[in-house]
PQR file with spaces between the fields and no chain letter, atoms N, CA, C, O and H, PARSE charges and radii, in Angstrom:
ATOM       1  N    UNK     1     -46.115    2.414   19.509 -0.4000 1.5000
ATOM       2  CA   UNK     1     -45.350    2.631   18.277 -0.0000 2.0000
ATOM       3  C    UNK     1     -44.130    3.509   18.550  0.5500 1.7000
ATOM       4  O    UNK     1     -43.079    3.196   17.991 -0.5500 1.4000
ATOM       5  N    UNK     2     -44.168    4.787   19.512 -0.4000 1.5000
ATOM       6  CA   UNK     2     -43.521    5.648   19.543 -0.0000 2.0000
ATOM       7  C    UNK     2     -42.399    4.917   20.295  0.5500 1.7000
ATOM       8  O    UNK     2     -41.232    5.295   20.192 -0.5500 1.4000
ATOM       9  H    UNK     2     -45.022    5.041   19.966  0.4000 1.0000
ATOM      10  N    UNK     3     -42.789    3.781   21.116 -0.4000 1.5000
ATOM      11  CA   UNK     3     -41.511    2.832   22.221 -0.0000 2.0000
ATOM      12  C    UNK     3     -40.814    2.370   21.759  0.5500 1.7000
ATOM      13  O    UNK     3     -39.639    2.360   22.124 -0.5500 1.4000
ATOM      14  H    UNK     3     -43.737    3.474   21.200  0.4000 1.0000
ATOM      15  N    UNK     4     -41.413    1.615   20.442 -0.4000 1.5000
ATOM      16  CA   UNK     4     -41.021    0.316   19.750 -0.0000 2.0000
ATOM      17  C    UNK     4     -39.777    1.303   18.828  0.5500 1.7000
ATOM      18  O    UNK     4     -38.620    0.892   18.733 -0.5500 1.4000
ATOM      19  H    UNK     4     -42.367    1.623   20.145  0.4000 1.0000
ATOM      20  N    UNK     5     -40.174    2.476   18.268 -0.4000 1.5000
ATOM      21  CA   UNK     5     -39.252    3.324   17.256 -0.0000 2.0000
ATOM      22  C    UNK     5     -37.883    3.681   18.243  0.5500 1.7000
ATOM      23  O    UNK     5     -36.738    3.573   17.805 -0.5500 1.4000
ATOM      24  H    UNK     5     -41.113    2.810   18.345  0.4000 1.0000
ATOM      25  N    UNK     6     -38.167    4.087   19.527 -0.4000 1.5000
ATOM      26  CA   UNK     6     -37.079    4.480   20.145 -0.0000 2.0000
ATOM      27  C    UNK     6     -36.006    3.491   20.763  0.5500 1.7000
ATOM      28  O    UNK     6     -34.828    3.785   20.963 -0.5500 1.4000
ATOM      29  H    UNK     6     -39.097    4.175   19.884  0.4000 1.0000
ATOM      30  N    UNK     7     -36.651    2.174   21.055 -0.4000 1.5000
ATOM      31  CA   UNK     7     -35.760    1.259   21.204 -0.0000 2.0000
ATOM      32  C    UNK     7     -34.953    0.332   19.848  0.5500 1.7000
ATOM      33  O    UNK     7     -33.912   -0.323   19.908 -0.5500 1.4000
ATOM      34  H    UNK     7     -37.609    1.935   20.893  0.4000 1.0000
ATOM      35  N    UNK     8     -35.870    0.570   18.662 -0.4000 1.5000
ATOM      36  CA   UNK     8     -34.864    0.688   17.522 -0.0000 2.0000
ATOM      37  C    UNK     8     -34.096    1.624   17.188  0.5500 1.7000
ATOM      38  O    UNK     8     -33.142    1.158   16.566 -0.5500 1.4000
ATOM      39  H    UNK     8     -36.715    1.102   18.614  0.4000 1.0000
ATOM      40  N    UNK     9     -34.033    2.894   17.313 -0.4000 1.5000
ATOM      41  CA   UNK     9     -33.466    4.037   17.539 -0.0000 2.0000
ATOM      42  C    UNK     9     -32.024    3.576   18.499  0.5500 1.7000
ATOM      43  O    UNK     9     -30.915    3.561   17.965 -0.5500 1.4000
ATOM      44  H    UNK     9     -34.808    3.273   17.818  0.4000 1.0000
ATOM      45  N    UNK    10     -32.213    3.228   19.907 -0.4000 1.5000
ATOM      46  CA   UNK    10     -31.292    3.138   20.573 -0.0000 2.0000
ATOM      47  C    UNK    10     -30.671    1.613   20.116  0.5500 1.7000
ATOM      48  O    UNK    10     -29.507    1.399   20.455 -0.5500 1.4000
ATOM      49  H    UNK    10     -33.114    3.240   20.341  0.4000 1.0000
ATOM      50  N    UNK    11     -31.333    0.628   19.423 -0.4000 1.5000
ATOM      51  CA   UNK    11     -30.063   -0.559   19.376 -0.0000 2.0000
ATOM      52  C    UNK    11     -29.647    0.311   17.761  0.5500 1.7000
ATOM      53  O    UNK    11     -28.449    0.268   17.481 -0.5500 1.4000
ATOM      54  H    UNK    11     -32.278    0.802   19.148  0.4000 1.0000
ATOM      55  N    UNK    12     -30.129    0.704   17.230 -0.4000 1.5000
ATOM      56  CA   UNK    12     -29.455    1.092   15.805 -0.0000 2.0000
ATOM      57  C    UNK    12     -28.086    2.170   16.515  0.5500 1.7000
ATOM      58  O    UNK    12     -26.968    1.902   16.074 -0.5500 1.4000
ATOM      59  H    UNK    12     -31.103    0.739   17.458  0.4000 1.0000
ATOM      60  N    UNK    13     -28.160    3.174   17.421 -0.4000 1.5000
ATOM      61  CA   UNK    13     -27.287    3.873   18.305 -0.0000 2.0000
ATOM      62  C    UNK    13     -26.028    3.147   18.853  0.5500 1.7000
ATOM      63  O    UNK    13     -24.876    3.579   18.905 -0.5500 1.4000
ATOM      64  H    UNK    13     -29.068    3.391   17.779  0.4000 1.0000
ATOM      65  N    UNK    14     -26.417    2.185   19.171 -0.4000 1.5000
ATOM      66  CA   UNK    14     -25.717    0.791   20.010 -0.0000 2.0000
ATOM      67  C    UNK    14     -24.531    0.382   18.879  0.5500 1.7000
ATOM      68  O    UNK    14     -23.370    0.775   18.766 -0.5500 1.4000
ATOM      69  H    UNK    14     -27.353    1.834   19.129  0.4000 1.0000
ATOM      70  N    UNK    15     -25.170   -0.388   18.246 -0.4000 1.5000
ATOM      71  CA   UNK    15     -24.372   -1.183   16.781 -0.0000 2.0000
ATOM      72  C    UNK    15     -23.610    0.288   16.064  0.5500 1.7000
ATOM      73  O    UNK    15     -22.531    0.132   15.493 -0.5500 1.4000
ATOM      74  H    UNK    15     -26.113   -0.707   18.337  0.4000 1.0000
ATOM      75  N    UNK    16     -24.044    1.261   16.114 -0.4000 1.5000
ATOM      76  CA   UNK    16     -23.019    2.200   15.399 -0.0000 2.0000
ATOM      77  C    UNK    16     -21.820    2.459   16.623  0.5500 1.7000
ATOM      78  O    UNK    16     -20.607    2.256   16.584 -0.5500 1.4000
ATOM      79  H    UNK    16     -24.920    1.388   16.578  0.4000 1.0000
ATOM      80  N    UNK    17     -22.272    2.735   17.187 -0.4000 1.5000
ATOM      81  CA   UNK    17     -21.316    2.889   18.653 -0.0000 2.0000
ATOM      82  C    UNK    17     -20.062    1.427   18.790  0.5500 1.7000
ATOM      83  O    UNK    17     -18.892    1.755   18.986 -0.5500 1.4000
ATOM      84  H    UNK    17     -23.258    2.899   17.219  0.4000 1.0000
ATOM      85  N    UNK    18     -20.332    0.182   18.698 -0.4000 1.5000
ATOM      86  CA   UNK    18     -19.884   -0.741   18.313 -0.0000 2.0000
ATOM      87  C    UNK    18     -18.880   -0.846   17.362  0.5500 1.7000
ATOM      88  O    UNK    18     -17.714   -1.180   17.570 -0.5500 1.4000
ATOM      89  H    UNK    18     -21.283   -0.084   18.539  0.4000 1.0000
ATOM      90  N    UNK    19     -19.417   -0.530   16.261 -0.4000 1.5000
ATOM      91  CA   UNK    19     -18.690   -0.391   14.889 -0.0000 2.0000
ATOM      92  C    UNK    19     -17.092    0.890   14.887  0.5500 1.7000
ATOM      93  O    UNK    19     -15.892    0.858   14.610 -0.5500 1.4000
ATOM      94  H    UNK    19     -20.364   -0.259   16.092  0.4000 1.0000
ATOM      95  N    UNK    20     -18.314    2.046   15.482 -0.4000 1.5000
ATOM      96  CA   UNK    20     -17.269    3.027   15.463 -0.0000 2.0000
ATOM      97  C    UNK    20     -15.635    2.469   16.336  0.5500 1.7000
ATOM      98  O    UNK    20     -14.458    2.577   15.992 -0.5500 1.4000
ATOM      99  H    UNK    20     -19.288    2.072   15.707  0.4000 1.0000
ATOM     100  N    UNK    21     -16.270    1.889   17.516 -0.4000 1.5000
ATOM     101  CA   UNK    21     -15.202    2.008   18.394 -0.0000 2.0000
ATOM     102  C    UNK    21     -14.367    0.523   17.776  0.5500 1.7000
ATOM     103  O    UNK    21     -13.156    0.398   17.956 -0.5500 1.4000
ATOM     104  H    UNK    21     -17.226    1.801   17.796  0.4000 1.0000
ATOM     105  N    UNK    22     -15.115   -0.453   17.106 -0.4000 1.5000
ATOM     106  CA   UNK    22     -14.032   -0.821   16.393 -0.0000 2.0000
ATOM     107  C    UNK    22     -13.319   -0.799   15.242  0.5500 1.7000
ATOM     108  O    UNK    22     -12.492   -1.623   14.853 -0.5500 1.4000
ATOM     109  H    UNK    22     -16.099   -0.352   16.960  0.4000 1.0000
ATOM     110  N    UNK    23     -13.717    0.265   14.687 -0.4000 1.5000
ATOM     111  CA   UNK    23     -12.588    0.637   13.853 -0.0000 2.0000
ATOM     112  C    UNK    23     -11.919    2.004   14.409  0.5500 1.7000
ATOM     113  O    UNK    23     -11.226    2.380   13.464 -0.5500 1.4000
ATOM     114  H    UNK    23     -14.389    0.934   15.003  0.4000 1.0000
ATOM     115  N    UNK    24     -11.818    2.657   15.146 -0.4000 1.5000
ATOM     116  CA   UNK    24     -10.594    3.012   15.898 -0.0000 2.0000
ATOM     117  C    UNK    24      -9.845    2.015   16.933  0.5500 1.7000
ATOM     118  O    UNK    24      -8.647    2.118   17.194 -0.5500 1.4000
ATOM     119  H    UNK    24     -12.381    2.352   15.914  0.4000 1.0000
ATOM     120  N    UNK    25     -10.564    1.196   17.399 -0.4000 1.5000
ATOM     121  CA   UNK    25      -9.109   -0.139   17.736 -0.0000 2.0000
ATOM     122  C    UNK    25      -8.236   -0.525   16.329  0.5500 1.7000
ATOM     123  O    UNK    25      -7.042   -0.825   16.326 -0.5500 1.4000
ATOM     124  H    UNK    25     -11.538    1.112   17.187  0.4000 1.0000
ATOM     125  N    UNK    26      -9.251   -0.432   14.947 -0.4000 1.5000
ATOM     126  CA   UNK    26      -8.349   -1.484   13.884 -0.0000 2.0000
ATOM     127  C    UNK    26      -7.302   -0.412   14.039  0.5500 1.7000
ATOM     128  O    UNK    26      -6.151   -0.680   14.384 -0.5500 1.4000
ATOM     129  H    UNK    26     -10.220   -0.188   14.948  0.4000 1.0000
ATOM     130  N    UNK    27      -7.760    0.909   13.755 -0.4000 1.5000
ATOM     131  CA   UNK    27      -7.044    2.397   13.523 -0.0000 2.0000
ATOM     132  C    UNK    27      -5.771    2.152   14.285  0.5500 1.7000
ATOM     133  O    UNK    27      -4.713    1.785   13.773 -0.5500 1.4000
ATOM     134  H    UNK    27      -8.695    1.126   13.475  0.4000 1.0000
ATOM     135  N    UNK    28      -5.911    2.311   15.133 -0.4000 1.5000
ATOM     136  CA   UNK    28      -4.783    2.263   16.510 -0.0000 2.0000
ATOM     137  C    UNK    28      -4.052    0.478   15.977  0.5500 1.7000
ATOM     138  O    UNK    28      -3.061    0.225   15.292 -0.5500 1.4000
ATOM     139  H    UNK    28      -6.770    2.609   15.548  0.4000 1.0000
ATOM     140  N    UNK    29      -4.504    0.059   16.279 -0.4000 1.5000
ATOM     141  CA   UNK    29      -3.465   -1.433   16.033 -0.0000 2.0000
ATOM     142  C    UNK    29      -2.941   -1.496   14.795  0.5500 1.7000
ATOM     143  O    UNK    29      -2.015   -2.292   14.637 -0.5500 1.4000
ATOM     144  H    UNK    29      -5.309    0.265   16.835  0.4000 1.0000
ATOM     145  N    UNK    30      -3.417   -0.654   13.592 -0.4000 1.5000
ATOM     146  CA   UNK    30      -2.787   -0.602   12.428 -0.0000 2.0000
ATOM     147  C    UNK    30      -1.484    0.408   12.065  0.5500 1.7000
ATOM     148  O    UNK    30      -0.544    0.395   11.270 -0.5500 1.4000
ATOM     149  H    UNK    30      -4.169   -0.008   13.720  0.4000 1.0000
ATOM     150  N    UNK    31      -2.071    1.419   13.285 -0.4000 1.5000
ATOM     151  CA   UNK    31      -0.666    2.657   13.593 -0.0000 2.0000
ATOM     152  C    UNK    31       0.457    2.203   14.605  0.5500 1.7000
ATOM     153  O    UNK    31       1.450    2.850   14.939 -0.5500 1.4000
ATOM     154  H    UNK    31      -2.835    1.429   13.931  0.4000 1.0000
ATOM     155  N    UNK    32       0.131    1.131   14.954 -0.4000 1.5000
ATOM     156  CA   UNK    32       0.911    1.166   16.086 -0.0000 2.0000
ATOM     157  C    UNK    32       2.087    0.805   15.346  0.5500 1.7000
ATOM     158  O    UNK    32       2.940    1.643   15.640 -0.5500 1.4000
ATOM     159  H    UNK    32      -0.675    0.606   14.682  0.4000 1.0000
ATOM     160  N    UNK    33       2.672   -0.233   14.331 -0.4000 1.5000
ATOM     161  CA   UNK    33       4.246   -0.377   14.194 -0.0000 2.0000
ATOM     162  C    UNK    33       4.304    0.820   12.982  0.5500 1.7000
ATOM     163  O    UNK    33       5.378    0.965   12.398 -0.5500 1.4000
ATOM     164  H    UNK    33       1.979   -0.914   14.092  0.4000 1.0000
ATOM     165  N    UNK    34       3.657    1.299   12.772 -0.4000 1.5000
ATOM     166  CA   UNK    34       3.837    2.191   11.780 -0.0000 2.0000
ATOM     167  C    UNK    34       3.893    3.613   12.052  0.5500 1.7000
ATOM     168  O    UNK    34       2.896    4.323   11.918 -0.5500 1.4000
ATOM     169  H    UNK    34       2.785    1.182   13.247  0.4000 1.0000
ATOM     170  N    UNK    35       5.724    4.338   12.665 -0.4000 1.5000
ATOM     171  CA   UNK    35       5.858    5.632   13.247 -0.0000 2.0000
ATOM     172  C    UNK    35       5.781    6.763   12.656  0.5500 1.7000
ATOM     173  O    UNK    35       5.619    7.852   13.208 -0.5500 1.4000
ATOM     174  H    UNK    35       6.534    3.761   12.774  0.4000 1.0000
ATOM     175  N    UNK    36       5.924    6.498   11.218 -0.4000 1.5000
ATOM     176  CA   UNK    36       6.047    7.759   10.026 -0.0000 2.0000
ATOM     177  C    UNK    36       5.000    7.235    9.472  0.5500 1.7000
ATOM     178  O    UNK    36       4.750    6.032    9.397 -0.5500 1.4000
ATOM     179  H    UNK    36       6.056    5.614   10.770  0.4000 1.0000
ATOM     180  N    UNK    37       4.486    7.952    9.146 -0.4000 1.5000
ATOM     181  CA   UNK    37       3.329    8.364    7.891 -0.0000 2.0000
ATOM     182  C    UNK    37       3.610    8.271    6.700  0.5500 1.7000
ATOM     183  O    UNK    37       3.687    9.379    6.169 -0.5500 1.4000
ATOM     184  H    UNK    37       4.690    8.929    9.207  0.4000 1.0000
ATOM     185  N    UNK    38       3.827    7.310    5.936 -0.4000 1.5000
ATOM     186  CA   UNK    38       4.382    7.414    4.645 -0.0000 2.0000
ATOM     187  C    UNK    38       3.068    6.713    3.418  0.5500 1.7000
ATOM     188  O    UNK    38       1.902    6.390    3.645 -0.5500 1.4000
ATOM     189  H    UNK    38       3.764    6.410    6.367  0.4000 1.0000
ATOM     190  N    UNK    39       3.675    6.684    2.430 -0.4000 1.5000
ATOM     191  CA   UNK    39       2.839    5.907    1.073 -0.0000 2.0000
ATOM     192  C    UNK    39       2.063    4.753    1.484  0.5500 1.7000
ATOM     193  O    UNK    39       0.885    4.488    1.725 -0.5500 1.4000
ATOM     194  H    UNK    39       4.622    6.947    2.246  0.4000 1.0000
ATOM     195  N    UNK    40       3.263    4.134    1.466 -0.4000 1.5000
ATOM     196  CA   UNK    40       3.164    2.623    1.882 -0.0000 2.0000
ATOM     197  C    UNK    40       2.201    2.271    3.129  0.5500 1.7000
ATOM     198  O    UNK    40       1.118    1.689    3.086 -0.5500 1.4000
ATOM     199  H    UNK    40       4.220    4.349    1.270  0.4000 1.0000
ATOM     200  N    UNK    41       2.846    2.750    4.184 -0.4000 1.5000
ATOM     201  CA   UNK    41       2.121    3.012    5.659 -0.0000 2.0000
ATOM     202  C    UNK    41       0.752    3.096    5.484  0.5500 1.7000
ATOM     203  O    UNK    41       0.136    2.226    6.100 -0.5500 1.4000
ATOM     204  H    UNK    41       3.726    3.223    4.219  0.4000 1.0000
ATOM     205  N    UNK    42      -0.112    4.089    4.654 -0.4000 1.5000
ATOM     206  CA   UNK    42      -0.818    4.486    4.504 -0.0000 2.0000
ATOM     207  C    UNK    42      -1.919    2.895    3.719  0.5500 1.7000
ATOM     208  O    UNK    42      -2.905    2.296    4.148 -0.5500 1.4000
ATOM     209  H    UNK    42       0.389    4.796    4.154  0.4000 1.0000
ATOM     210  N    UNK    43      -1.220    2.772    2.663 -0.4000 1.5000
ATOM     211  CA   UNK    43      -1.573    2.298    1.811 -0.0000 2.0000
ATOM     212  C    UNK    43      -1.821    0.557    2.405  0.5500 1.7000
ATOM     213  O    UNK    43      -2.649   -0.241    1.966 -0.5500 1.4000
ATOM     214  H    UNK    43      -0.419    3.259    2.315  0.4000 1.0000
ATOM     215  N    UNK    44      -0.830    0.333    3.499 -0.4000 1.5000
ATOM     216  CA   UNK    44      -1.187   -1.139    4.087 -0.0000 2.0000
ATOM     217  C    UNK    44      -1.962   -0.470    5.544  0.5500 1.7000
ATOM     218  O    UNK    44      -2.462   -1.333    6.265 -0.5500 1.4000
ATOM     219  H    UNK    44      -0.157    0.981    3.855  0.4000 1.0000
ATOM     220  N    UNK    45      -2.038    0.351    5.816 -0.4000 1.5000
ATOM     221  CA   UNK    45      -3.101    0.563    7.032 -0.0000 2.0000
ATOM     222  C    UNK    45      -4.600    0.653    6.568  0.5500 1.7000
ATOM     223  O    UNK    45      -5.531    0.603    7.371 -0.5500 1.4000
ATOM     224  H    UNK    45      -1.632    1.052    5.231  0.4000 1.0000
ATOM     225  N    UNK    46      -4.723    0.758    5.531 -0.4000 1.5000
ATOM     226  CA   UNK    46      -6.461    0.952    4.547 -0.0000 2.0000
ATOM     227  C    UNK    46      -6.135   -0.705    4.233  0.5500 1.7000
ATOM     228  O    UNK    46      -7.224   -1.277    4.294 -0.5500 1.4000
ATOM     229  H    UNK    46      -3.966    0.799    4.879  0.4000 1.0000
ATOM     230  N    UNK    47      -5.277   -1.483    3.986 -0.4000 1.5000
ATOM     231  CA   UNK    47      -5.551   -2.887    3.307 -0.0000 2.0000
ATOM     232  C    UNK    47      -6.021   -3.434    4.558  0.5500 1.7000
ATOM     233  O    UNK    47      -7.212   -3.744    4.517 -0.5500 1.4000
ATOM     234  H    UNK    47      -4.393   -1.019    3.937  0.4000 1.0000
ATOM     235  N    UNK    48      -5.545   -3.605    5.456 -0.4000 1.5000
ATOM     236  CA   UNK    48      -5.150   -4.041    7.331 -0.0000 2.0000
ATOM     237  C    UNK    48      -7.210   -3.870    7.588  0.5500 1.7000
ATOM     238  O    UNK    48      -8.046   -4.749    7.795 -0.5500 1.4000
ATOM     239  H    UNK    48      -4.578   -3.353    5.489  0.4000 1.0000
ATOM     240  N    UNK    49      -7.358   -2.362    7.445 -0.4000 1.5000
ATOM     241  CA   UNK    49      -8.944   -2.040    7.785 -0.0000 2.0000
ATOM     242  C    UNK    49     -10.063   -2.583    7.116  0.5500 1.7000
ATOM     243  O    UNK    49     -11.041   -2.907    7.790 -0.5500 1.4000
ATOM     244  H    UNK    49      -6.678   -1.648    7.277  0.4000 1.0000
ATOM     245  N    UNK    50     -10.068   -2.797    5.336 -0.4000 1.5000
ATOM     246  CA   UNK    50     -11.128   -3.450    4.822 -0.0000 2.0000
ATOM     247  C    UNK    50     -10.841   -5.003    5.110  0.5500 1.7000
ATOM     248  O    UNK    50     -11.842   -5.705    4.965 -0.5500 1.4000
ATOM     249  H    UNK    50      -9.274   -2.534    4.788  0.4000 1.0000
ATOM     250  N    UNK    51      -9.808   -5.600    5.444 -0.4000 1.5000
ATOM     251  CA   UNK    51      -9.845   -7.116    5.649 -0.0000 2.0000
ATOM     252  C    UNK    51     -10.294   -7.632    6.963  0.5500 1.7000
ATOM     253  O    UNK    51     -10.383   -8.807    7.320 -0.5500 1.4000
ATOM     254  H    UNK    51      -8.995   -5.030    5.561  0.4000 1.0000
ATOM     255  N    UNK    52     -10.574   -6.500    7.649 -0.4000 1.5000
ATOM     256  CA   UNK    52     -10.899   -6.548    9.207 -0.0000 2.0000
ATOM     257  C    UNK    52     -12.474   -6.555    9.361  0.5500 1.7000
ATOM     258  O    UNK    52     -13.015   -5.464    9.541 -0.5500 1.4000
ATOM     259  H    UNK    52     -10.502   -5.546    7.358  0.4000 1.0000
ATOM     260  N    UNK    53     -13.206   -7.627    9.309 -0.4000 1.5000
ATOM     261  CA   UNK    53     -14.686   -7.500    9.842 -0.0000 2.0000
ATOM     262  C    UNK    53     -15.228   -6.845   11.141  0.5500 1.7000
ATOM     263  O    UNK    53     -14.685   -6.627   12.224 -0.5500 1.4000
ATOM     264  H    UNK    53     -12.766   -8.514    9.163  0.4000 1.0000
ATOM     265  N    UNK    54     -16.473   -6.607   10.674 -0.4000 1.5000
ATOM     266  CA   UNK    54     -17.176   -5.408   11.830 -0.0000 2.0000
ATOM     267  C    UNK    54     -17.525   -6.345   12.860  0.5500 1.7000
ATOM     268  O    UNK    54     -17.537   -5.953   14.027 -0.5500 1.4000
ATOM     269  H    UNK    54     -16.914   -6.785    9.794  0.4000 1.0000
ATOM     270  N    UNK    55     -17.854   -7.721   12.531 -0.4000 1.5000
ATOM     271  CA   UNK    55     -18.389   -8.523   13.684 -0.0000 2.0000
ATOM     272  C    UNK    55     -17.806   -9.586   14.124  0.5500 1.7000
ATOM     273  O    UNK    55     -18.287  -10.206   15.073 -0.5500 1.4000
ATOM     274  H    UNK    55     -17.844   -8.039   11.583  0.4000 1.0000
């Protein structure tokens, strides 16, 4: 029981690890033409991220 919990433990670890690192790629590819920080910028870099699937 205690095996079975830790290797769900580590793929649940896995898939977050996954996730995280792709949404700092969306992060980064959404900053990249965008040099100033502005409203707008802001406001199409959050549209850019929820239209972007995790898988």
């Amino acid at each position: 029981m205690h095996i079975r919990l830790t290797k769900l433990q580590t793929r649940i670890d896995f898939m977050m690890l996954i996730i995280y690192t792709h949404m700092i790629m969306s992060i980064m590819n959404a900053m990249l033409p965008t040099t100033v920080w502005k409203k707008s910028d802001k406001k199409n870099i959050l549209r850019r991220l929820k239209n972007v699937p995790f898988f």
